[in-house]
N, CA, C and O atoms as CSV, one atom per row, in Angstrom:
chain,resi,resn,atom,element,x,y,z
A,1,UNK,N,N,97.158,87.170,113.332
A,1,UNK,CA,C,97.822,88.460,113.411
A,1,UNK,C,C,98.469,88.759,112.057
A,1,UNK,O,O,99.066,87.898,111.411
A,2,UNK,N,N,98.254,90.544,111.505
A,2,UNK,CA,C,98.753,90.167,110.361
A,2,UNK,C,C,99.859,91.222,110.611
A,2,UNK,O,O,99.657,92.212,111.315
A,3,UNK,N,N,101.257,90.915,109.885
A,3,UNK,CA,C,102.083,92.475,110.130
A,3,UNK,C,C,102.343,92.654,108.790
A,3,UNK,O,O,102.521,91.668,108.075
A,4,UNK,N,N,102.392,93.808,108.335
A,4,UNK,CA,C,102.336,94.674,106.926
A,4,UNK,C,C,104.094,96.037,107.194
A,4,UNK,O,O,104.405,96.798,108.110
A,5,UNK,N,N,104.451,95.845,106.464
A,5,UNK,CA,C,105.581,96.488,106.151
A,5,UNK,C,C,105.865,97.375,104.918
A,5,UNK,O,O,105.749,96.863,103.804
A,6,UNK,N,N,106.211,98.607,105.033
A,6,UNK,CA,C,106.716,99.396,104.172
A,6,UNK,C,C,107.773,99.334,104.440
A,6,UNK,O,O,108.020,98.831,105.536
A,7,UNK,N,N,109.023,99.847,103.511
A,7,UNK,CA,C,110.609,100.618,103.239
A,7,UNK,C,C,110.219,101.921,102.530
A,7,UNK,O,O,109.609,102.147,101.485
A,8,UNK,N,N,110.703,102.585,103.330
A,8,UNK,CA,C,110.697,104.003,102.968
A,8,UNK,C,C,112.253,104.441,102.909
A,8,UNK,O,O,113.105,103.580,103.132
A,9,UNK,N,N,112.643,105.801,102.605
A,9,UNK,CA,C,113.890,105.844,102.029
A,9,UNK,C,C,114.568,107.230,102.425
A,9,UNK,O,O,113.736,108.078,102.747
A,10,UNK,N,N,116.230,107.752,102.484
A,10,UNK,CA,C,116.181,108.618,102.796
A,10,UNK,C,C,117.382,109.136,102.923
A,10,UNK,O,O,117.681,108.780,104.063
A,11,UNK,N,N,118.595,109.960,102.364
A,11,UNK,CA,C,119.517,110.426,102.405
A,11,UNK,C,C,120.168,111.009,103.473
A,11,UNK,O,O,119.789,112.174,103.597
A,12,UNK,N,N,121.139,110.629,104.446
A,12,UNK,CA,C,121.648,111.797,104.940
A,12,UNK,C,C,122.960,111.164,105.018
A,12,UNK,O,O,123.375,110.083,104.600
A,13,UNK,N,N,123.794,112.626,106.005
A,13,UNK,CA,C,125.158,112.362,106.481
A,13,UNK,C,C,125.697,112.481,107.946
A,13,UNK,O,O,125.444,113.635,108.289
A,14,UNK,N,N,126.314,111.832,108.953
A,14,UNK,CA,C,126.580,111.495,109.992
A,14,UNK,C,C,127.638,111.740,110.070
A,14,UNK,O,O,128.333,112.013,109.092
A,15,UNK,N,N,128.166,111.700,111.606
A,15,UNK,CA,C,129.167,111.182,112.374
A,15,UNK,C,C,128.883,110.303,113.396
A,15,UNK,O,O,127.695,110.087,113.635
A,16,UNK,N,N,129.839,109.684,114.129
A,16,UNK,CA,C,129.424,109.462,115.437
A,16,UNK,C,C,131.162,109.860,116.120
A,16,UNK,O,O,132.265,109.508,115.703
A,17,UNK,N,N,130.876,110.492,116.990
A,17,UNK,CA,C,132.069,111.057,117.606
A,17,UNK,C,C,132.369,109.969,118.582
A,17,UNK,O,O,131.575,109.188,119.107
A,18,UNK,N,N,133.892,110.079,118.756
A,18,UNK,CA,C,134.194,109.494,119.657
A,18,UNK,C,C,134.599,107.802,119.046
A,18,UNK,O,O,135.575,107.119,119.359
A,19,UNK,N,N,133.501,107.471,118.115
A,19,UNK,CA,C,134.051,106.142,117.430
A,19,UNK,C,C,135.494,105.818,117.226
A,19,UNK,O,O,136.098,106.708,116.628
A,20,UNK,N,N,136.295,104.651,117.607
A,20,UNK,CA,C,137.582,104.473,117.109
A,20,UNK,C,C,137.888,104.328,115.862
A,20,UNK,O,O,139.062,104.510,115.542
A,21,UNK,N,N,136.977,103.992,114.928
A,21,UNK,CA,C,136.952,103.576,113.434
A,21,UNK,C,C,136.521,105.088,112.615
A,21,UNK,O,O,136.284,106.216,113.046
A,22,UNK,N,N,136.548,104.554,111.372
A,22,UNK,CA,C,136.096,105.598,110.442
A,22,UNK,C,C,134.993,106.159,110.852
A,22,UNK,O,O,135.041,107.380,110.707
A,23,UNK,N,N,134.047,105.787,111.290
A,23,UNK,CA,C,132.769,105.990,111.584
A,23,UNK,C,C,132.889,107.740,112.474
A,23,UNK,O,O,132.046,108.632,112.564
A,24,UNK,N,N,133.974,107.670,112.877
A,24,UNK,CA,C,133.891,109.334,113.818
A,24,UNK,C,C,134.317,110.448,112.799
A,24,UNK,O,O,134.366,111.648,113.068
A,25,UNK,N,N,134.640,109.836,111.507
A,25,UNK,CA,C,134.497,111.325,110.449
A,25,UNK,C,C,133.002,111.247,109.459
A,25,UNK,O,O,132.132,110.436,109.142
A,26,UNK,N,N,133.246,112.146,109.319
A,26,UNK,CA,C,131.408,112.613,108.376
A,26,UNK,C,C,131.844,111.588,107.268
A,26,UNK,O,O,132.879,111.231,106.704
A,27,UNK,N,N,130.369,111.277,107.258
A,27,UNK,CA,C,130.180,110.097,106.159
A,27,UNK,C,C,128.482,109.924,105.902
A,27,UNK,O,O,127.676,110.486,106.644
A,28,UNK,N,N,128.017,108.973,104.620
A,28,UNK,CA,C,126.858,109.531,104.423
A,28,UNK,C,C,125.839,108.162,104.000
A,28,UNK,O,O,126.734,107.324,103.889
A,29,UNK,N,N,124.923,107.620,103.783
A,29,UNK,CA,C,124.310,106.550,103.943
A,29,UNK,C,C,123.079,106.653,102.998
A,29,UNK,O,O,122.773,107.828,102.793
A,30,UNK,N,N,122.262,105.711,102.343
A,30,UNK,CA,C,121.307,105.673,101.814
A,30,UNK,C,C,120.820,104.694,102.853
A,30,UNK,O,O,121.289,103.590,103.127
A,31,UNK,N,N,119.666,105.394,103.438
A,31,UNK,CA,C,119.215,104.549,104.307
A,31,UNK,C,C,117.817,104.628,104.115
A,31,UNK,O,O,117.047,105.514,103.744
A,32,UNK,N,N,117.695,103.310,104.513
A,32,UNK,CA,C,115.994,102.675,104.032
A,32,UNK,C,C,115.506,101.772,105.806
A,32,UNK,O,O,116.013,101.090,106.697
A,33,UNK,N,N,113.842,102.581,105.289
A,33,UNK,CA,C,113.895,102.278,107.491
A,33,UNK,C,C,112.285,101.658,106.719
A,33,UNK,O,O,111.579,102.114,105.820
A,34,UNK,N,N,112.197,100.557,107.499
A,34,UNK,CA,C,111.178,99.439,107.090
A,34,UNK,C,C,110.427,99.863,108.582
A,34,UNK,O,O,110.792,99.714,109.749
A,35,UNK,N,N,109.234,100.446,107.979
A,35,UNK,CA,C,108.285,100.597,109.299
A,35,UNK,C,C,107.165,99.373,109.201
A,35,UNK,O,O,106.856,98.838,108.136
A,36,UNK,N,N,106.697,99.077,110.293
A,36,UNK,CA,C,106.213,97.377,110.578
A,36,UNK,C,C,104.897,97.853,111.342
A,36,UNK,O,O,104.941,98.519,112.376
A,37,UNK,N,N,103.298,97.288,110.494
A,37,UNK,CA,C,102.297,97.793,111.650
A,37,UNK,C,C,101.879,96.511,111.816
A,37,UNK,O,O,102.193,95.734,110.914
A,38,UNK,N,N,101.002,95.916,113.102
A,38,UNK,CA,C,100.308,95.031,113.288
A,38,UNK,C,C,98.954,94.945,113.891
A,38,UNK,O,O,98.739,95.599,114.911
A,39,UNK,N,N,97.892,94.112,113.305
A,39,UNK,CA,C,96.815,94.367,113.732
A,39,UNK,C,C,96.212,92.951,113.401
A,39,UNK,O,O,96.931,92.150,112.805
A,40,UNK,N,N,94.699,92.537,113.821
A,40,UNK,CA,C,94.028,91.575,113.224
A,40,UNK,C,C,92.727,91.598,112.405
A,40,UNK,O,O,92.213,90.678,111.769
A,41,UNK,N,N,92.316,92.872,112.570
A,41,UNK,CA,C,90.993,93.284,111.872
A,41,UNK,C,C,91.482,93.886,110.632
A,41,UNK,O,O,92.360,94.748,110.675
A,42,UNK,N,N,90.949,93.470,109.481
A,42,UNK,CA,C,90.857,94.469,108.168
A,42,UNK,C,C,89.562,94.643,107.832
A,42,UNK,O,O,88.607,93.866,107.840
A,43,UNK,N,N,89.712,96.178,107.430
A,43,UNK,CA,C,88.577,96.563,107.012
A,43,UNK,C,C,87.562,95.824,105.789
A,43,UNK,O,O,87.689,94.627,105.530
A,44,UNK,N,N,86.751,96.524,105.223
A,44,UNK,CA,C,85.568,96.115,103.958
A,44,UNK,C,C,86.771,95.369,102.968
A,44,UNK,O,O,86.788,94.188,102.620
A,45,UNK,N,N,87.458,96.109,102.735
A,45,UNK,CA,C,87.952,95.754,101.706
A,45,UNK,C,C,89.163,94.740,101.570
A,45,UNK,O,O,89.668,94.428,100.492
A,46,UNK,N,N,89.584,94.239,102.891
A,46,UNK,CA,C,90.380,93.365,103.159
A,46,UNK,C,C,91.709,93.936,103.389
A,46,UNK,O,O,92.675,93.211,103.150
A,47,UNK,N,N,91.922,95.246,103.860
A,47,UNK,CA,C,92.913,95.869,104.079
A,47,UNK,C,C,93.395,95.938,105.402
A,47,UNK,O,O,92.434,96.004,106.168
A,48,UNK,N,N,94.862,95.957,106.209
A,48,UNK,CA,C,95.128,96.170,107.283
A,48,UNK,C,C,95.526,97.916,107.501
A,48,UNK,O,O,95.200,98.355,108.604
A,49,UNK,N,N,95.972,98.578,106.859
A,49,UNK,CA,C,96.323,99.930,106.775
A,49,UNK,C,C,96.989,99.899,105.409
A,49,UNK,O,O,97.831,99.110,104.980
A,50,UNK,N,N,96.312,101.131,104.723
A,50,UNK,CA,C,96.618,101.623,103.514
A,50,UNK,C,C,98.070,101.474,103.357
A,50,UNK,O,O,98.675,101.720,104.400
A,51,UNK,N,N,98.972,101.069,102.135
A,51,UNK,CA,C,100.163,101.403,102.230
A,51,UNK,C,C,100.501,103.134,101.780
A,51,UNK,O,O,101.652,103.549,101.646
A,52,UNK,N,N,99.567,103.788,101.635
A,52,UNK,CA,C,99.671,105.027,101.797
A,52,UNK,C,C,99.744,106.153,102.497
A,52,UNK,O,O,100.035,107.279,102.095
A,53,UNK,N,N,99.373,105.673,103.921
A,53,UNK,CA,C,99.502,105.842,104.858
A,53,UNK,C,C,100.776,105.695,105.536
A,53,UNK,O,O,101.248,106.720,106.028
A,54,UNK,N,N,101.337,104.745,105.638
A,54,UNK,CA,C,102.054,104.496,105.780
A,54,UNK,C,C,103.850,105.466,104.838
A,54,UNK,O,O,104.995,105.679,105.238
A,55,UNK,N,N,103.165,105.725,103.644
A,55,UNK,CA,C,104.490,106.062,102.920
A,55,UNK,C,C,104.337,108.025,102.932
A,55,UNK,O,O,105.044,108.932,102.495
A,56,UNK,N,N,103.273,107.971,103.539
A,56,UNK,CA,C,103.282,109.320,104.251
A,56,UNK,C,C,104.596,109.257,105.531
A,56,UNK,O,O,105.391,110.154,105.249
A,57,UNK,N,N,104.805,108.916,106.109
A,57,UNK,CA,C,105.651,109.099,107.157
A,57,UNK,C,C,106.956,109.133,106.625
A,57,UNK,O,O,107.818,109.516,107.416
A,58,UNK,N,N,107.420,108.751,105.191
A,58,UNK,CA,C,108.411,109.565,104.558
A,58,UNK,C,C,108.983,110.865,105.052
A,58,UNK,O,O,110.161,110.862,105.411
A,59,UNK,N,N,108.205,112.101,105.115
A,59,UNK,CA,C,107.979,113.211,105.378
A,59,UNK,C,C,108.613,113.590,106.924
A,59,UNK,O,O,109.157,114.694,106.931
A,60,UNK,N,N,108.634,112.959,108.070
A,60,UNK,CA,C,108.648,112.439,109.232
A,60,UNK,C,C,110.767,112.216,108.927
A,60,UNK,O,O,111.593,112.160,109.839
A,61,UNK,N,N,111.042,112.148,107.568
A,61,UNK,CA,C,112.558,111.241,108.128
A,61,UNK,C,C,113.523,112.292,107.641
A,61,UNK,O,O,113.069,112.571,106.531
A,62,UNK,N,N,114.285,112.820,107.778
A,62,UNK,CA,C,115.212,113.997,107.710
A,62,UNK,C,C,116.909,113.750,106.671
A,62,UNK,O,O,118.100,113.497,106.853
A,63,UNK,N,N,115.699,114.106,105.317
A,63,UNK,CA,C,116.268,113.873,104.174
A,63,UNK,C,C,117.347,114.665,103.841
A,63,UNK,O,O,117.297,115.826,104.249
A,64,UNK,N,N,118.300,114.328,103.207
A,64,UNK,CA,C,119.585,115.331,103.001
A,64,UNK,C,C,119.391,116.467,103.894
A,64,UNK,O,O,118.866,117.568,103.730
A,65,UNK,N,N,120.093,115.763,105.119
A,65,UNK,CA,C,120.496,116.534,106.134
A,65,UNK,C,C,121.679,115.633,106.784
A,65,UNK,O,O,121.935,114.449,106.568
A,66,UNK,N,N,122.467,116.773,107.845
A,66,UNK,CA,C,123.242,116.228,108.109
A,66,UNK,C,C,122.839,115.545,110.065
A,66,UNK,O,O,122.693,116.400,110.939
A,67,UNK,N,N,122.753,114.419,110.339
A,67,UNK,CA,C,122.149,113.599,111.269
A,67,UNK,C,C,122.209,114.412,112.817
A,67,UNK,O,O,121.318,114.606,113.643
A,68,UNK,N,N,123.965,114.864,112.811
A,68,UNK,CA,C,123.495,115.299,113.927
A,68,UNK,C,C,123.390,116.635,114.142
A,68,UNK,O,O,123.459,116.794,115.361
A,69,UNK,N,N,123.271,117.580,113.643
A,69,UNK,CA,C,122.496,118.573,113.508
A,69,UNK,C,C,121.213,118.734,113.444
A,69,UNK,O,O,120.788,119.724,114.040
A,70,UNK,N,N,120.496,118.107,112.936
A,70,UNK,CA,C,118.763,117.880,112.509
A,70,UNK,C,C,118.568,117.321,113.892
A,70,UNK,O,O,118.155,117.999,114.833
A,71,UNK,N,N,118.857,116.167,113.956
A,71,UNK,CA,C,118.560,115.436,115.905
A,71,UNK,C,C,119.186,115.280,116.913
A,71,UNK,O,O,119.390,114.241,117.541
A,72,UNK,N,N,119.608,116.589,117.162
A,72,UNK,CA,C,120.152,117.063,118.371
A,72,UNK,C,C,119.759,116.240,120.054
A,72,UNK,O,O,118.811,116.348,120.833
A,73,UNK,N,N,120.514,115.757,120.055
A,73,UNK,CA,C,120.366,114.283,121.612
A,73,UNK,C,C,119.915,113.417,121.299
A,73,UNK,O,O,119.122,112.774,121.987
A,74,UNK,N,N,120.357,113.061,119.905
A,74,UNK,CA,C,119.783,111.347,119.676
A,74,UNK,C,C,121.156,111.009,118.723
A,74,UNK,O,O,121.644,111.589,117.753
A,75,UNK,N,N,121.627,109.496,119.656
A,75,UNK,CA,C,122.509,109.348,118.680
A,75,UNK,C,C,122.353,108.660,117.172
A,75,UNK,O,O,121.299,108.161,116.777
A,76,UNK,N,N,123.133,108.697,116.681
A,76,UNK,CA,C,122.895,108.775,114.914
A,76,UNK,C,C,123.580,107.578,114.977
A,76,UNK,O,O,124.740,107.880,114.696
A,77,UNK,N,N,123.521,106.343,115.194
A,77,UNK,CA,C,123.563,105.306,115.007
A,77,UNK,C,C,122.796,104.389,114.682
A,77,UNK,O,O,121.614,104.722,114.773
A,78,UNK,N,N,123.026,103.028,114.227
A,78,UNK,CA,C,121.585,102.630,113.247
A,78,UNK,C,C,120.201,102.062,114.755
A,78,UNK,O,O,118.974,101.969,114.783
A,79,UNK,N,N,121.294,101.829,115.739
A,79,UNK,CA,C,120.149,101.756,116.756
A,79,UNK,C,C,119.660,103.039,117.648
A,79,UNK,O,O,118.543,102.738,118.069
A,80,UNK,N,N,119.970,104.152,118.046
A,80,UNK,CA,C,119.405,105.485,118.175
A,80,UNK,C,C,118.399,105.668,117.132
A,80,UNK,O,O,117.193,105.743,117.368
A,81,UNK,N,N,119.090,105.761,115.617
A,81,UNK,CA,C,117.782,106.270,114.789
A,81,UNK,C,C,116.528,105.442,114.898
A,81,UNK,O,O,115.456,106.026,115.053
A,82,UNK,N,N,116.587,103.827,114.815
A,82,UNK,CA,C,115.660,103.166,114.756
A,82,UNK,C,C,114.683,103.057,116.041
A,82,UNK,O,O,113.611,102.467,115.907
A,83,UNK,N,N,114.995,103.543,117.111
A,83,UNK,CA,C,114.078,104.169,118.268
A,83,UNK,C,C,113.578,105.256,118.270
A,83,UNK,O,O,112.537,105.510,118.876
A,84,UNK,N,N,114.439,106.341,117.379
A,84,UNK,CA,C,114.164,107.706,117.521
A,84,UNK,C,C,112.472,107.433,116.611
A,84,UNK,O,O,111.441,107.901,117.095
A,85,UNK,N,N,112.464,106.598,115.240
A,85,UNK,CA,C,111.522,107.240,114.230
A,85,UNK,C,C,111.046,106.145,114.745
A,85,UNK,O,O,110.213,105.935,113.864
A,86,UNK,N,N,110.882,105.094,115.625
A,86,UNK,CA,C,110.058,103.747,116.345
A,86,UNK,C,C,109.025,104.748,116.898
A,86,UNK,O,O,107.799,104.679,116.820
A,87,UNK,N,N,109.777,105.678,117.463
A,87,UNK,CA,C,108.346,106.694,118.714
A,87,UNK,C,C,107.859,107.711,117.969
A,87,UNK,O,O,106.656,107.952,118.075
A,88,UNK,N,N,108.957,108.786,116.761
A,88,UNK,CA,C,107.928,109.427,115.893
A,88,UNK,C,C,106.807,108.504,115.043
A,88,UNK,O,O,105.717,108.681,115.587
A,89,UNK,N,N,106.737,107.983,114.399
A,89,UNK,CA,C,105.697,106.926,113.867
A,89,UNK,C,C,104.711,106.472,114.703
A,89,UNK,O,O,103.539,106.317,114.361
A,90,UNK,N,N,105.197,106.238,115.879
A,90,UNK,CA,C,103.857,105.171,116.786
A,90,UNK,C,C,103.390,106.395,117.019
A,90,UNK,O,O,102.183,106.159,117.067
A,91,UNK,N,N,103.541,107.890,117.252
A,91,UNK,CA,C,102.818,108.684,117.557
A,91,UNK,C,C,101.917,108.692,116.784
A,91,UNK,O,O,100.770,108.553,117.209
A,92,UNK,N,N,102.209,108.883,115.207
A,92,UNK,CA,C,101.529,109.041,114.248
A,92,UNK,C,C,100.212,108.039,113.707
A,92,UNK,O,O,99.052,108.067,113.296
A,93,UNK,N,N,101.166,107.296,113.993
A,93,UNK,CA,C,99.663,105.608,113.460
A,93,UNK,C,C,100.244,104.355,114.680
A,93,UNK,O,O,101.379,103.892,114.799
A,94,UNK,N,N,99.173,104.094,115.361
A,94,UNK,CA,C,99.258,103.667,116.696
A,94,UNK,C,C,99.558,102.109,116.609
A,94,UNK,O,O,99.808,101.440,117.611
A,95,UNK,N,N,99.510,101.556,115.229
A,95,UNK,CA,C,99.452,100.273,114.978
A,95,UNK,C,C,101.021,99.866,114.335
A,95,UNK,O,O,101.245,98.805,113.752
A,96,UNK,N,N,101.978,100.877,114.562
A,96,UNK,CA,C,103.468,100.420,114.684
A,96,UNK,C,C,103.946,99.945,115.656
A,96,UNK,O,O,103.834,100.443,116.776
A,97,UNK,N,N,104.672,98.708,115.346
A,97,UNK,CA,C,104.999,97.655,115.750
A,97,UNK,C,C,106.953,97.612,116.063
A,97,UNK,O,O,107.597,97.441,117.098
A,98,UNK,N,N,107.268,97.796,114.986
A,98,UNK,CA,C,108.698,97.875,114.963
A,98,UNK,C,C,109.200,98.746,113.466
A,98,UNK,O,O,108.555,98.983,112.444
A,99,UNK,N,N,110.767,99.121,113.887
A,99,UNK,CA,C,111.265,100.005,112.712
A,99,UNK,C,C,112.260,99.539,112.932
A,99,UNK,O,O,112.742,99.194,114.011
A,100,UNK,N,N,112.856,99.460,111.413
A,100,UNK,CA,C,114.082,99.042,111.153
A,100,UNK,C,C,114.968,99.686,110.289
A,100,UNK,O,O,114.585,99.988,109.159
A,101,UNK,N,N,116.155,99.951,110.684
A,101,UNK,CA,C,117.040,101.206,109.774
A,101,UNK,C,C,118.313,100.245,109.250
A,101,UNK,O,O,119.242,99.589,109.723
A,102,UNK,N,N,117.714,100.613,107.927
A,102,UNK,CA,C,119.304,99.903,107.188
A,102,UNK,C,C,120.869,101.045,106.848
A,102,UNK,O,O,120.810,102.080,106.185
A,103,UNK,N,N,121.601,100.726,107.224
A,103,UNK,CA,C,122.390,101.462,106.757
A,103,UNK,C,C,123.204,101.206,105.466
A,103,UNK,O,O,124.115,101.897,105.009
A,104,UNK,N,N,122.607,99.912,104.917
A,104,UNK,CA,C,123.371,99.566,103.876
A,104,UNK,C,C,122.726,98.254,103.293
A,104,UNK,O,O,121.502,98.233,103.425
A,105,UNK,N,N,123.229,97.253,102.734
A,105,UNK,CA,C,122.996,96.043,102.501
A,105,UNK,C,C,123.454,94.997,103.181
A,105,UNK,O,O,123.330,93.817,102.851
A,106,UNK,N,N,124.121,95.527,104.376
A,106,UNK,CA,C,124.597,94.190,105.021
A,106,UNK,C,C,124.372,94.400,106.989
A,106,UNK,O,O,124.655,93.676,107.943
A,107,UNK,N,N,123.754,95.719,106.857
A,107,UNK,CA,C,124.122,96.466,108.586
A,107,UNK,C,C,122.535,96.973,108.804
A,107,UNK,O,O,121.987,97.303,107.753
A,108,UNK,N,N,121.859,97.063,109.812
A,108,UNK,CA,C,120.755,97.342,110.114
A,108,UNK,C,C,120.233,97.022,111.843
A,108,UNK,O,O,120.714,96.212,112.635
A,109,UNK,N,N,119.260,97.842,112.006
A,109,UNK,CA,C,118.850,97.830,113.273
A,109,UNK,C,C,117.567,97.417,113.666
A,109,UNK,O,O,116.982,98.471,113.415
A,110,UNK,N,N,116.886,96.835,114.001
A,110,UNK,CA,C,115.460,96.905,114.463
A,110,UNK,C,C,114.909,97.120,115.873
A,110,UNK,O,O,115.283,96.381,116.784
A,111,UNK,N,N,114.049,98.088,116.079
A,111,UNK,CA,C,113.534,98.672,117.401
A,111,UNK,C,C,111.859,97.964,117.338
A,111,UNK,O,O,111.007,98.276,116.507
A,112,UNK,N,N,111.730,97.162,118.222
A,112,UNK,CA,C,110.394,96.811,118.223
A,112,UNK,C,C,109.567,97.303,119.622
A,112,UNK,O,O,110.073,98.138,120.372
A,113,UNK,N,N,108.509,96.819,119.836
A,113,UNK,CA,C,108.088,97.610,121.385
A,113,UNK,C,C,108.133,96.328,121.973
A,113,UNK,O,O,108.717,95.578,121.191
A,114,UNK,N,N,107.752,95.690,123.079
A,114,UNK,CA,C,108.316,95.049,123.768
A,114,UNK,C,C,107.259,94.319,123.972
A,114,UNK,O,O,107.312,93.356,124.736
């Protein structure tokens, strides 16, 4: 089995309401979401899926915007987002596996399928 990983990348700004901590005033994140495909066949050329393909779904992540405005009933937490773009992606290329949203260098989420 082989699994192949991109980090893709992506600006925005949040809240989460209701949080007791800082976290319930607007604040803003460089966040990098590692999409994960898996498969066992590669093609002619010894490839599992293009990493170009893959860095297409860039496009898919809602860049300088503010989180919860853009995704209205999803919470903007690093585990909401990492389910939210787990199911946009698998729509897209069927051989995603898991997504993972960093919110930083030390905090992150991973949504895999089960």
């Amino acid at each position: 089995m082989y699994k192949l990983t991109k980090r893709l990348k992506f600006e925005a700004a949040h809240r989460i309401p209701g949080h007791p901590g800082k976290c319930d005033r607007l604040h803003g994140h460089t966040y990098f979401v590692d999409v994960e495909v898996k498969g066992t066949d590669l093609d002619a050329l010894g490839i599992l899926i293009d990493f170009n393909a893959l860095k297409a779904l860039e496009k898919l992540l809602p860049d300088h915007t503010y989180l919860n405005d853009e995704l209205p009933g999803i919470q903007t937490t690093a585990e909401g987002l990492s389910r939210h773009f787990y199911e946009r992606f698998k729509a897209q290329i069927p051989e995603v596996c898991a997504v993972t949203v960093h919110e930083g260098p030390n905090s992150w989420c991973r949504f895999e399928e089960a």
